[in-house]
ROPA-408150 format. One record per residue: residue number from 1; residue in one letter; x, y, z of N, C-alpha, C in turn. Coordinates in steps of 0.2 Angstrom, whole numbers, plus 5000, padded with zeros to 4 digits. Atoms other than C-alpha are relative to their C-alpha. Layout:
// residues N
GUBA   nr  rest   nc1   nc2   nc3  cac1  cac2  cac3   cc1   cc2   cc3
GUBA  NUM     a     X     Y     Z     X     Y     Z     X     Y     Z
...
END
This chain:
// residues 318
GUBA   nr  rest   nc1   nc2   nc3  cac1  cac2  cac3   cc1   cc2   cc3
GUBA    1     x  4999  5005  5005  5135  5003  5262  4996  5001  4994
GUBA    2     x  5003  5001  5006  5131  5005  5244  4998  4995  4999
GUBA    3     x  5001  5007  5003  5121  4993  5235  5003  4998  4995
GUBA    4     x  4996  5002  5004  5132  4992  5220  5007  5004  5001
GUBA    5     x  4994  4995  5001  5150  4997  5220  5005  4997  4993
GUBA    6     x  4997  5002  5006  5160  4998  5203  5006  5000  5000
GUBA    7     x  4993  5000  4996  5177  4993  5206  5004  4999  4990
GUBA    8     x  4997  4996  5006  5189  5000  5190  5007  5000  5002
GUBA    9     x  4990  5003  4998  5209  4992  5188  5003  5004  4993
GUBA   10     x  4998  4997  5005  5217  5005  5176  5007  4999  5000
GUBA   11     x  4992  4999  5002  5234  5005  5169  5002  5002  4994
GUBA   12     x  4998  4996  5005  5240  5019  5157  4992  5002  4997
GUBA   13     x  5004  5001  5005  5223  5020  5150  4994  5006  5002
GUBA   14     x  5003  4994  4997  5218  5038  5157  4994  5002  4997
GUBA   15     x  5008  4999  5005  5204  5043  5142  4996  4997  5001
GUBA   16     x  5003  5005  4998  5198  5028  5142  4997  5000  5007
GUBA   17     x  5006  5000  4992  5194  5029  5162  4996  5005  5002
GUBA   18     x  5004  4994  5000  5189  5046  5161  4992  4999  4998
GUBA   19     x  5005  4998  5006  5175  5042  5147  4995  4993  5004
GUBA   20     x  5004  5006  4996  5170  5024  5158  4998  5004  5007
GUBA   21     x  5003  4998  4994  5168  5033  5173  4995  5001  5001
GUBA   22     x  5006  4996  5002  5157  5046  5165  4995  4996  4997
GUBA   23     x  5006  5004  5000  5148  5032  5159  4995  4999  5005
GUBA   24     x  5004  5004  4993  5143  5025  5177  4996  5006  5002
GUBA   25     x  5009  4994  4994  5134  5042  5182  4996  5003  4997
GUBA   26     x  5008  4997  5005  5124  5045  5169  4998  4993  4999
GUBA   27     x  5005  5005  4998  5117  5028  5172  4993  5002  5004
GUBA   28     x  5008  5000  4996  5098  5027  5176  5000  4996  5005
GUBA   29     x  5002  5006  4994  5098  5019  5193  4995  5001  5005
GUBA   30     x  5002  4997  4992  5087  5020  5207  5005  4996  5005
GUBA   31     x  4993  5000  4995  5102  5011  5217  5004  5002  5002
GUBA   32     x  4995  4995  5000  5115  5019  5227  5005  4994  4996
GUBA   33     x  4993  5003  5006  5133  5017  5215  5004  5005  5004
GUBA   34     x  4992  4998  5000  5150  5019  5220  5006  4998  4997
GUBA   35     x  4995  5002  5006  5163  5019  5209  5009  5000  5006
GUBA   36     x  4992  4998  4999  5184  5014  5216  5002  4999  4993
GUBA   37     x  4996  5002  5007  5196  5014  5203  5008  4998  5005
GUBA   38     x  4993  5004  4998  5212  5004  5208  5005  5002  4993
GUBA   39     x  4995  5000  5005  5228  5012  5198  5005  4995  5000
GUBA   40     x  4994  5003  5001  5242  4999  5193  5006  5003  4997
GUBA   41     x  4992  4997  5000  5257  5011  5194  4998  5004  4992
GUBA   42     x  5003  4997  5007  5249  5022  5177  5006  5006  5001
GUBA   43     x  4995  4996  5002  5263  5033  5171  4996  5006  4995
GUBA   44     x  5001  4996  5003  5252  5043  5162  4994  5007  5001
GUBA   45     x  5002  4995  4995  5244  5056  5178  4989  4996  4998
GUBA   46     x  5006  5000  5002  5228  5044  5176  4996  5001  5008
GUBA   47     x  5000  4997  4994  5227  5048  5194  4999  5006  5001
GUBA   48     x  5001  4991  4998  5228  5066  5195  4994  5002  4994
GUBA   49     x  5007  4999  5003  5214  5066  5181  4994  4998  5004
GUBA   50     x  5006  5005  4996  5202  5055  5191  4997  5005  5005
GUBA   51     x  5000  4996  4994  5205  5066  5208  4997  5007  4995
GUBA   52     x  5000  4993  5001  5203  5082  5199  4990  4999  4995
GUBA   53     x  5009  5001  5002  5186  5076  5187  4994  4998  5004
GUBA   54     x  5004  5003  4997  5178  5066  5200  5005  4998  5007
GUBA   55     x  4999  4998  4993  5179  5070  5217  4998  4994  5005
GUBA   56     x  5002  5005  4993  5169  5057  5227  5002  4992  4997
GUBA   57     x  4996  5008  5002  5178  5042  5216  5005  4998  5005
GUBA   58     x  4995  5002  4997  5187  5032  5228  5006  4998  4996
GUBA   59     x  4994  5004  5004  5205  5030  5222  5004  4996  5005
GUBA   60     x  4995  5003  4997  5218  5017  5226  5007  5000  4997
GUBA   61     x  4995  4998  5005  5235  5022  5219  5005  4994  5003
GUBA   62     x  4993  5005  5000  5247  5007  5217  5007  5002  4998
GUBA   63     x  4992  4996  5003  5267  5011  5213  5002  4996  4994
GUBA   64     x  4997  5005  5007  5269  4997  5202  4993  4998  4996
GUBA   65     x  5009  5004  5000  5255  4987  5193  5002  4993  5002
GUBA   66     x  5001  5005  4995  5251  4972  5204  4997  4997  4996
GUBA   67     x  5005  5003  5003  5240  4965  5192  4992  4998  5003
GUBA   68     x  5007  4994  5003  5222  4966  5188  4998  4994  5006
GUBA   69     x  5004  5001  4991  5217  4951  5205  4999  5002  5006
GUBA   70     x  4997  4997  4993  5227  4960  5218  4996  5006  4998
GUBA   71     x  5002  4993  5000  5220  4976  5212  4994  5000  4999
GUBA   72     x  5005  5003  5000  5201  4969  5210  5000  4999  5009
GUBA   73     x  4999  5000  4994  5203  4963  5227  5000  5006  5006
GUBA   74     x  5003  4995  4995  5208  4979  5235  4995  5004  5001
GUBA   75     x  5006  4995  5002  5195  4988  5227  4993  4996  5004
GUBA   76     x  5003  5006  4995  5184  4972  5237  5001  5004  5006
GUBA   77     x  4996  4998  4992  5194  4978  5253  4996  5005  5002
GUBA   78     x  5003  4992  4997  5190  4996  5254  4994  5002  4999
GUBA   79     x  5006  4997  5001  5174  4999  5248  4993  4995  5001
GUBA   80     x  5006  5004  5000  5156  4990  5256  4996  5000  4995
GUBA   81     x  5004  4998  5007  5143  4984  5244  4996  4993  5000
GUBA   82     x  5004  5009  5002  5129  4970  5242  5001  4996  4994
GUBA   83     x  4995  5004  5007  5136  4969  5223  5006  5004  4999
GUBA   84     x  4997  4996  5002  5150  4973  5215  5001  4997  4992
GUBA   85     x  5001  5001  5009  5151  4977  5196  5008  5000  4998
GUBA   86     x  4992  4999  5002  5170  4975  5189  4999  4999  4992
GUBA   87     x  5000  4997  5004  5170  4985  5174  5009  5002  4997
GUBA   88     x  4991  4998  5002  5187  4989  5163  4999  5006  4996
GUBA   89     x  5001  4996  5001  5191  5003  5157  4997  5003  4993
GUBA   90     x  5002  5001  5007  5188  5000  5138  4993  5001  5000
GUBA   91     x  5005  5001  5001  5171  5000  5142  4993  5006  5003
GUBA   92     x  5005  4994  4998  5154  5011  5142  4995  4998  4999
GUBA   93     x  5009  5004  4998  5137  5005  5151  4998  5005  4995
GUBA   94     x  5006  4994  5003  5123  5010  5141  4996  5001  5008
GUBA   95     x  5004  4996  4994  5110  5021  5153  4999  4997  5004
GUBA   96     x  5004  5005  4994  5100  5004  5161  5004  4996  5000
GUBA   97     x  4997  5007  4999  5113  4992  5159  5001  4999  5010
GUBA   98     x  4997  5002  4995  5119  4995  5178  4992  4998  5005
GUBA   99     x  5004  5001  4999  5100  4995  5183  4997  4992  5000
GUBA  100     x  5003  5006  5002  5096  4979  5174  5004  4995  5004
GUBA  101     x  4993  5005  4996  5112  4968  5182  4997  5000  5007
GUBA  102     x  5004  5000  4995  5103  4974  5198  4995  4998  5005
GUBA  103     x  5007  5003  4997  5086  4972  5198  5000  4991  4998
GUBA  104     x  4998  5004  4997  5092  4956  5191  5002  4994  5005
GUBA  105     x  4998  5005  4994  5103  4949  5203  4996  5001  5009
GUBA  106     x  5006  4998  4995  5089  4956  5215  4995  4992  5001
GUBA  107     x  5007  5006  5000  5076  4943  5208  5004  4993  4999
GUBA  108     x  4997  5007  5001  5089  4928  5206  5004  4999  5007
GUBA  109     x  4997  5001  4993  5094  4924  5223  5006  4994  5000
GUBA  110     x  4995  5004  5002  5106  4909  5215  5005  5002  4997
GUBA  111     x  4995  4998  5007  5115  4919  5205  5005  5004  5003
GUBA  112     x  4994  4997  4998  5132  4923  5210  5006  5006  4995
GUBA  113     x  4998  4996  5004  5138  4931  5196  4997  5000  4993
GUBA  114     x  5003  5002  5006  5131  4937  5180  5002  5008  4996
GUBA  115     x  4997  4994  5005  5139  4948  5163  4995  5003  4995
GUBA  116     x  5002  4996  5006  5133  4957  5149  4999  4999  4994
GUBA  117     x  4999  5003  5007  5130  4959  5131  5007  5003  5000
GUBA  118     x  4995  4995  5002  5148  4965  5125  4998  5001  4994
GUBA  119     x  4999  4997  5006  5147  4976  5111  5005  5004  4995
GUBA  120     x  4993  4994  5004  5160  4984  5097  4998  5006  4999
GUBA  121     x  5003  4991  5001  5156  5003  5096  4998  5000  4992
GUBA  122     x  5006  5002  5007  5147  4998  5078  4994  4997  5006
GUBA  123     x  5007  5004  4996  5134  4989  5089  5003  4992  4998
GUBA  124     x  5002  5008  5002  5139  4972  5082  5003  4995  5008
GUBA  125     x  5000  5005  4993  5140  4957  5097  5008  5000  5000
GUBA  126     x  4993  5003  4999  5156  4953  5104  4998  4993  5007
GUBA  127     x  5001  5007  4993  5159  4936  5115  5000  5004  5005
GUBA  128     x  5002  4998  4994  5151  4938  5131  5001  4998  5005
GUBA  129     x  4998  5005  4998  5154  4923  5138  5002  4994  4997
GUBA  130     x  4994  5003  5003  5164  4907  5136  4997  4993  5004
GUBA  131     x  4999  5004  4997  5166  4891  5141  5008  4996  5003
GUBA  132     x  4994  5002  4996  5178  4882  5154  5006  4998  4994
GUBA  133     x  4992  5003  5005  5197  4880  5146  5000  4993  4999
GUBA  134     x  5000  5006  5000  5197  4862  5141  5005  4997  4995
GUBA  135     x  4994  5001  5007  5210  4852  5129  4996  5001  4995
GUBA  136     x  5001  4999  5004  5197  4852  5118  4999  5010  4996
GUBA  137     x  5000  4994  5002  5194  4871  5117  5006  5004  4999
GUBA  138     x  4993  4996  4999  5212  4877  5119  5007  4996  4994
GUBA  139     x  4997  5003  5003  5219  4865  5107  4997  4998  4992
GUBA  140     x  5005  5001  5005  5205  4862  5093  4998  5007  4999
GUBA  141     x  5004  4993  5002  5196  4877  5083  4993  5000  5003
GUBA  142     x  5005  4998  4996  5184  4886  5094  4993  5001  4995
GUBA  143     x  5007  4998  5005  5173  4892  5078  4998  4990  4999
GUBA  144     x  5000  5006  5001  5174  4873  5072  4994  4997  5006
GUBA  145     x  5004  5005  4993  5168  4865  5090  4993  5004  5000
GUBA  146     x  5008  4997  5000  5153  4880  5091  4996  4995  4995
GUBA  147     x  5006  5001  5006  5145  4874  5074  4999  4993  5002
GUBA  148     x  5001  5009  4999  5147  4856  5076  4996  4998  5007
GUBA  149     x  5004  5001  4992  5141  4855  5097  4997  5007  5002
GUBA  150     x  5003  4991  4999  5132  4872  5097  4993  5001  5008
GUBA  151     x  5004  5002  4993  5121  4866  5113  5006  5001  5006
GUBA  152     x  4992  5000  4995  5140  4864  5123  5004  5008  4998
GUBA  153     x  4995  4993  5001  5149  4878  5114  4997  5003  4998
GUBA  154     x  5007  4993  5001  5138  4894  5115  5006  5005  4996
GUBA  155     x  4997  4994  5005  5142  4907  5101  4995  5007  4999
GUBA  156     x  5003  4994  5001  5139  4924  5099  4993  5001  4996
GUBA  157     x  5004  5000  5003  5131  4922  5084  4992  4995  5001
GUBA  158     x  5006  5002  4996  5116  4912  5095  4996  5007  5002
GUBA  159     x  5003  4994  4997  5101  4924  5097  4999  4999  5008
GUBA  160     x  5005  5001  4994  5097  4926  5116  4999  5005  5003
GUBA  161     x  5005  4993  4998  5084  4937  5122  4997  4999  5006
GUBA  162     x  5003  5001  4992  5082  4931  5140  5007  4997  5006
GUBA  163     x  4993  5003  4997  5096  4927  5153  5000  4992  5000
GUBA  164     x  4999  5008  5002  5104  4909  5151  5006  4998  5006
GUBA  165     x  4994  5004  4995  5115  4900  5163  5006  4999  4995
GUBA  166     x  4995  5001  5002  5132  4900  5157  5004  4996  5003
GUBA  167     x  4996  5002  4995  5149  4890  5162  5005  5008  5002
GUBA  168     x  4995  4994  4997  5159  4908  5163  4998  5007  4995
GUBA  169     x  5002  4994  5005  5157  4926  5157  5006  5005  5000
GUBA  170     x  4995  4994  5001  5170  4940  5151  4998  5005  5004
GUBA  171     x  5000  4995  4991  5175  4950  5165  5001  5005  4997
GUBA  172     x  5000  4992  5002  5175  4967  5156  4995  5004  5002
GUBA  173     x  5006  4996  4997  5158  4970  5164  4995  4995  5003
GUBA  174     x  5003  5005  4998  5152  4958  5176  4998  5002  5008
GUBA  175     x  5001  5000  4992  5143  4959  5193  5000  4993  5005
GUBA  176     x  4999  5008  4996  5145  4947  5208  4998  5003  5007
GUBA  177     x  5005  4998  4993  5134  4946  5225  5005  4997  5005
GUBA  178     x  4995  5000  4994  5144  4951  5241  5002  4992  5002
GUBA  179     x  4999  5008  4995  5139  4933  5248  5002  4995  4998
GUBA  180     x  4995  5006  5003  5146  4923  5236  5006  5000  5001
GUBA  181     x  4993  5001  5001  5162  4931  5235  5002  4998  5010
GUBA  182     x  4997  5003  4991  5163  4929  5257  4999  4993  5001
GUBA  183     x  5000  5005  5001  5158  4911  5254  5005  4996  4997
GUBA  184     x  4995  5005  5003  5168  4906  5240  5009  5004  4999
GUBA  185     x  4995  4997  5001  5182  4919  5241  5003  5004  4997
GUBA  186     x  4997  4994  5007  5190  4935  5231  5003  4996  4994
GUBA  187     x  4996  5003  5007  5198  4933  5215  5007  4995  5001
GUBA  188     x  4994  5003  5002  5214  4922  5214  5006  5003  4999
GUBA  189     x  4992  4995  4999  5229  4933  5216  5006  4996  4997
GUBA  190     x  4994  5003  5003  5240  4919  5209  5000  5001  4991
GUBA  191     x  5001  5000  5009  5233  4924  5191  5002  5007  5001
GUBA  192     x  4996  4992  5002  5242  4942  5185  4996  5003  4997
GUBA  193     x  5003  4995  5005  5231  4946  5171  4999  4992  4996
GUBA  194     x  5004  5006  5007  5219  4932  5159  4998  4996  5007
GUBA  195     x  5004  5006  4998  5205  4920  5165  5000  5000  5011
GUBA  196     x  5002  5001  4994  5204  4926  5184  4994  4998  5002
GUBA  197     x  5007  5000  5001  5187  4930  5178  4997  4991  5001
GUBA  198     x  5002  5009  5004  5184  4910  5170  5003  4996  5008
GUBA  199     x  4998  5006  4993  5194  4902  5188  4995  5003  5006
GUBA  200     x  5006  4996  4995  5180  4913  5199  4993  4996  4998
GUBA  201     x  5005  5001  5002  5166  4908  5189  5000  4992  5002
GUBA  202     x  4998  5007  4998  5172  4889  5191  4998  4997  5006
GUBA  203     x  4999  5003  4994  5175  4889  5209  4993  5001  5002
GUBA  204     x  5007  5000  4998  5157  4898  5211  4996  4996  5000
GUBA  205     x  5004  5006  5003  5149  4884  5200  5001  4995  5006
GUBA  206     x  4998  5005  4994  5158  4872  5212  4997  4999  5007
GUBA  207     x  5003  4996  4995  5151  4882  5227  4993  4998  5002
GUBA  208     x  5008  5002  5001  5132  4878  5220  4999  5008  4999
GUBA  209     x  5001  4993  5004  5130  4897  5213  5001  5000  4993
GUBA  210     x  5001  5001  5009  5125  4900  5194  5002  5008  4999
GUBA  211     x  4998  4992  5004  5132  4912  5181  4997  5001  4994
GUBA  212     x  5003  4998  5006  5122  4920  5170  5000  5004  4995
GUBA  213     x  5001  4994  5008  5122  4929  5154  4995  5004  4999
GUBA  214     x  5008  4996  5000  5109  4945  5154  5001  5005  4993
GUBA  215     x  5002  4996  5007  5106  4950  5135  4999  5007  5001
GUBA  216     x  5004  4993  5002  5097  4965  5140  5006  5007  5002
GUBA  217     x  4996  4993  4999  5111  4975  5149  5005  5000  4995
GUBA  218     x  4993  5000  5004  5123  4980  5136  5004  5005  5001
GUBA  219     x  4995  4994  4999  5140  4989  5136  5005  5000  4995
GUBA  220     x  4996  5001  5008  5150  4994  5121  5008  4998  5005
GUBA  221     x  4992  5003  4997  5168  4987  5125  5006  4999  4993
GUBA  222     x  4993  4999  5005  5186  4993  5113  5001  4992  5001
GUBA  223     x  4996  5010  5000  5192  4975  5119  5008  5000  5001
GUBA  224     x  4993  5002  5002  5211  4973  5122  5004  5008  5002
GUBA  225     x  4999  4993  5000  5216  4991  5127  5007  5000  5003
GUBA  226     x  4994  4998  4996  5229  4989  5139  5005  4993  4999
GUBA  227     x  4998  5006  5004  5234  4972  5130  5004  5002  4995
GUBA  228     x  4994  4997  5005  5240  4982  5116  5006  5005  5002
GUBA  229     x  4994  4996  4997  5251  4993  5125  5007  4992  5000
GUBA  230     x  4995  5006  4999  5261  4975  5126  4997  4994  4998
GUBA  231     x  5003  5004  5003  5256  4964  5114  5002  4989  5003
GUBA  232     x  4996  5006  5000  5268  4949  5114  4999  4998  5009
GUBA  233     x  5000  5001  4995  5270  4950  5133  4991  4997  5003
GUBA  234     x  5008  5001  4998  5250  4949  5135  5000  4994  4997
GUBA  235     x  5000  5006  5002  5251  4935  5126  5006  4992  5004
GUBA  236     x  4996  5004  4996  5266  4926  5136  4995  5000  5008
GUBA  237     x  5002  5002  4992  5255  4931  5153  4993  4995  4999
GUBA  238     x  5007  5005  4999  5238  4922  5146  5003  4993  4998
GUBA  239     x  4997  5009  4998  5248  4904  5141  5003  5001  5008
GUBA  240     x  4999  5001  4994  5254  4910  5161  4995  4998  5004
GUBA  241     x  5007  5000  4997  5236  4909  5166  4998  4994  4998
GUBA  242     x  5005  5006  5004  5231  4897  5155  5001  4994  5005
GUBA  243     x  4999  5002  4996  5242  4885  5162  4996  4999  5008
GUBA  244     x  5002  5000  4991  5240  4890  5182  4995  4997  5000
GUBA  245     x  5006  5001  5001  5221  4887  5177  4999  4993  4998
GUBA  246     x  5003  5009  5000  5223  4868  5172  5002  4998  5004
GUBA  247     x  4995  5004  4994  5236  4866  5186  4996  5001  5007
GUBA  248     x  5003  4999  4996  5223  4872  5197  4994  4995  5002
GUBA  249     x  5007  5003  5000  5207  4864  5191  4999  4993  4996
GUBA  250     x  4997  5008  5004  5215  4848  5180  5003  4994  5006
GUBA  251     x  4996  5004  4996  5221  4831  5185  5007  5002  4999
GUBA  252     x  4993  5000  5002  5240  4831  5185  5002  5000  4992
GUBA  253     x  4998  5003  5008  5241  4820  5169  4997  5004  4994
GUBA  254     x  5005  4996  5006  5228  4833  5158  5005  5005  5003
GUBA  255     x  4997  4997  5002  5239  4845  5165  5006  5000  4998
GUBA  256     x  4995  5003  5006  5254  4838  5159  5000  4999  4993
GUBA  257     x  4999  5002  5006  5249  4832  5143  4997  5007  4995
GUBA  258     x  5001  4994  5004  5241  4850  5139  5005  5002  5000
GUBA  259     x  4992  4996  5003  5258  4858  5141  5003  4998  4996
GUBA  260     x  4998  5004  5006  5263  4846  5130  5002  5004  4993
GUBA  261     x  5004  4998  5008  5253  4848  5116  5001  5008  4998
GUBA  262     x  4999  4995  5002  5252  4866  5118  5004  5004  4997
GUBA  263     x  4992  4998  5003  5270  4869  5116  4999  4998  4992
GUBA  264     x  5001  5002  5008  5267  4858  5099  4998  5005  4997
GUBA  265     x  5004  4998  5005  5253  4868  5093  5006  5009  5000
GUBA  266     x  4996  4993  5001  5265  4885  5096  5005  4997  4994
GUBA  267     x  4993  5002  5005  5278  4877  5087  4998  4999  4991
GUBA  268     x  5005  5003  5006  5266  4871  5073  5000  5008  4997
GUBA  269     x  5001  4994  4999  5262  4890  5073  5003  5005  4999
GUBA  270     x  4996  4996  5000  5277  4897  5074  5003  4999  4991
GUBA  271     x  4997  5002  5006  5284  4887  5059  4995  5000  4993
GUBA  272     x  5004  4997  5008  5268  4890  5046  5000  5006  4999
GUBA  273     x  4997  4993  4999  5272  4909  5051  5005  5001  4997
GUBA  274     x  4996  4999  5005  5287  4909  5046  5001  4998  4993
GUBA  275     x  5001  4999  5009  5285  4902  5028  4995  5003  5000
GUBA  276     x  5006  4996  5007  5270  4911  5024  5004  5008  5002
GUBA  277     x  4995  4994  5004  5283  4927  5028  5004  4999  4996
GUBA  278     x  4994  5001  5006  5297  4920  5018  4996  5000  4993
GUBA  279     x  5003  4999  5002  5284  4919  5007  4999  5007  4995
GUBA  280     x  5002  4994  5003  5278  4936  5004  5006  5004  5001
GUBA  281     x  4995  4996  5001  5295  4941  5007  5000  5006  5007
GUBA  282     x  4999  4995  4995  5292  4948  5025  4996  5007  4999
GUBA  283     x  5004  4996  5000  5279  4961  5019  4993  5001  5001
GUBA  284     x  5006  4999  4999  5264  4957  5025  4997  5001  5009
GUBA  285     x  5003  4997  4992  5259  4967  5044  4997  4996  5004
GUBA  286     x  5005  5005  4995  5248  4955  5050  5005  4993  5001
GUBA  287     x  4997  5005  4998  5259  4940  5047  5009  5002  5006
GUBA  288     x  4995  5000  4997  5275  4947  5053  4998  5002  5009
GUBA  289     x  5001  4998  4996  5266  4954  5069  4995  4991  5006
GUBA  290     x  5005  5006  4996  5257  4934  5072  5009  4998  5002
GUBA  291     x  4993  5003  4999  5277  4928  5068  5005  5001  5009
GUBA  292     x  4995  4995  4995  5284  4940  5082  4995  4996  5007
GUBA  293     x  5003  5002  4993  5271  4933  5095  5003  4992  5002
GUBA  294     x  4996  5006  4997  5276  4915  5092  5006  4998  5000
GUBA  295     x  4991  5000  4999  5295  4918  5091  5000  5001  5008
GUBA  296     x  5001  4998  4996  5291  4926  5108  4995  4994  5006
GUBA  297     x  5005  5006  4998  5278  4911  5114  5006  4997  5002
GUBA  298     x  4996  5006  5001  5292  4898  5109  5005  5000  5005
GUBA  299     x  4997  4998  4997  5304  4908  5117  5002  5000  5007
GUBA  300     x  5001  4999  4994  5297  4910  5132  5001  4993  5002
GUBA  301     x  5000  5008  4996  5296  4890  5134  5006  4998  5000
GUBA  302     x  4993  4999  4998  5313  4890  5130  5004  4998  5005
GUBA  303     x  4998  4994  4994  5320  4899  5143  4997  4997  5005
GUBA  304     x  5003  5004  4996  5308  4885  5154  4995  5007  5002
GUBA  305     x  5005  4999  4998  5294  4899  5155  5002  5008  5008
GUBA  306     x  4998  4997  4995  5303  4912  5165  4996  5007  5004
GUBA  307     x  5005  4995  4999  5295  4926  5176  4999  5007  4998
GUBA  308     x  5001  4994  5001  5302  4942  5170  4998  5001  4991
GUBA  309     x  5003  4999  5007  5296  4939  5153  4991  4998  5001
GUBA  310     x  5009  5001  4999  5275  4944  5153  5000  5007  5001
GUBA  311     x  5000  4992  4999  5267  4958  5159  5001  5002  5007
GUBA  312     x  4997  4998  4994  5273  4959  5175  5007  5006  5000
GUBA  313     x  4995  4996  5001  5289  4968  5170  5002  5005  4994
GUBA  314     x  5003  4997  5007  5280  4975  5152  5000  5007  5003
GUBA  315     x  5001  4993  4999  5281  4996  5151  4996  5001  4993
GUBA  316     x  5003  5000  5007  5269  5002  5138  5004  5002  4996
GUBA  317     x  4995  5000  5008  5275  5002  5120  5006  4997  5001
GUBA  318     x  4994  5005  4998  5287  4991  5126  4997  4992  4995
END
């Protein structure tokens, strides 16, 4: 049994995993590391790179993509570990980050799960962590609510130079101790892609285990990699999450009335979108590209929210 095993969900995004592997073993550890990589059906031989670069990498080759909890999970299955680190492929530990998350969750005996600084390959901060989906956060401005309750809504732009209890942390680089996950459970297989991370972190809080934010480990992270192979679609599967996520951890009536609203605030969205193209005459990239999501959002509700619309039946560049 290793003491960390780094469990890696790719789909299309071969360079990317190659350059993230390579990260993890030029890591300073004195811990034993084992690295799976779990493929989601990658069309683009990120498979026959892996086997051929890195020989003692466990792989798990899927035919389709299963999406990122099923594939978490198996990488759970097959390979023992007293933590495991779930890393995406967009991202590159610095030297001691994997040490630090370690000797960490070494010395915090309550800590069931704790993430990372994320950073942009400039060095500037990227969100690390978050708080629980609420109407307020999901229907109100997130920058708004930071400034104004900045004790409740943690923001990047807060210094913090020592680990802090959080309500949840971005799962682009997060470790989590065996005994929490056989206590409270693996990931949630009913989420596809968006916020398995944030409904893990919940159930653990519920459990009586804390989740922590550790400053010092930091890992550059692109952000959004295999999101942009499918933009519109990644967006139709995270209002799929979203939902599942109140439907799971809301009363009825809150989740009722967010789907509501939500639908409004698309609608609201769609409709200032479309005049500020008619506007500019349909010439400006960024708004025809917001328009096309929420023609695509609205759309999807339409249609009462159907299943082959997301990333479940998404091909890249598609």
């Amino acid at each position: 049994m290793n003491d960390v095993c780094v469990v890696i969900v790719n789909w299309n995004t071969r360079d990317l995993l190659l350059k993230c592997i390579a990260s993890v073993y030029e890591s300073d550890t004195d811990c034993s590391v084992g690295i799976c990589v779990v493929d989601n059906g990658s069309k683009d031989d990120s498979v026959v790179a892996v086997r051929d670069r890195f020989a003692d990498v466990h792989v798990i080759e899927n035919r389709e993509n299963r999406g990122f909890a099923v594939a978490v999970n198996q990488g759970l299955s097959a390979v023992s570990a007293r933590y495991y680190i779930l890393l995406n492929t967009d991202a590159i530990v610095e030297k001691n980050a994997l040490q630090i998350l370690y000797t960490f969750m070494e010395s915090h005996g309550d800590a069931g799960i704790a993430g990372v600084q994320l950073l942009k390959p400039s060095g500037m901060k990227q969100h690390s962590f978050d708080n629980y989906p609420t109407m307020a956060t999901e229907l109100l401005n997130k920058s708004l609510l930071r400034w104004l309750f900045p004790d409740k809504y943690l923001s990047k732009k807060q210094t913090v130079t020592k680990p802090r209890e959080v309500e949840s942390v971005i799962g682009a680089c997060i470790i989590v101790r065996n005994e929490a996950i056989e206590r409270v459970g693996r990931l949630d297989e009913d989420y596809f892609f968006f916020l398995e991370e944030t409904d893990w972190c919940y159930r653990m809080k519920k459990a009586g285990w804390k989740v922590f934010h550790v400053p010092d480990a930091r890992v550059s992270h692109l952000g959004g990699e295999s999101k942009k192979k499918a933009p519109w679609q990644s967006q139709i599967e995270y209002c799929r999450s979203l939902y599942l996520y109140f439907k799971k951890n809301s009363s009825r009536n809150v989740y009722v009335l967010f789907r509501i609203f939500y639908v409004i605030k698309i609608f609201l969205n769609l409709t200032i979108n479309s005049i500020g193209n008619i506007v500019v005459i349909f010439l400006n990239r960024k708004l025809r590209y917001r328009l096309n999501i929420y023609y695509r959002l609205f759309l999807w509700h339409i249609l009462f929210c159907p299943d082959w619309m997301g990333l479940r039946s998404a091909k890249p560049g598609k």
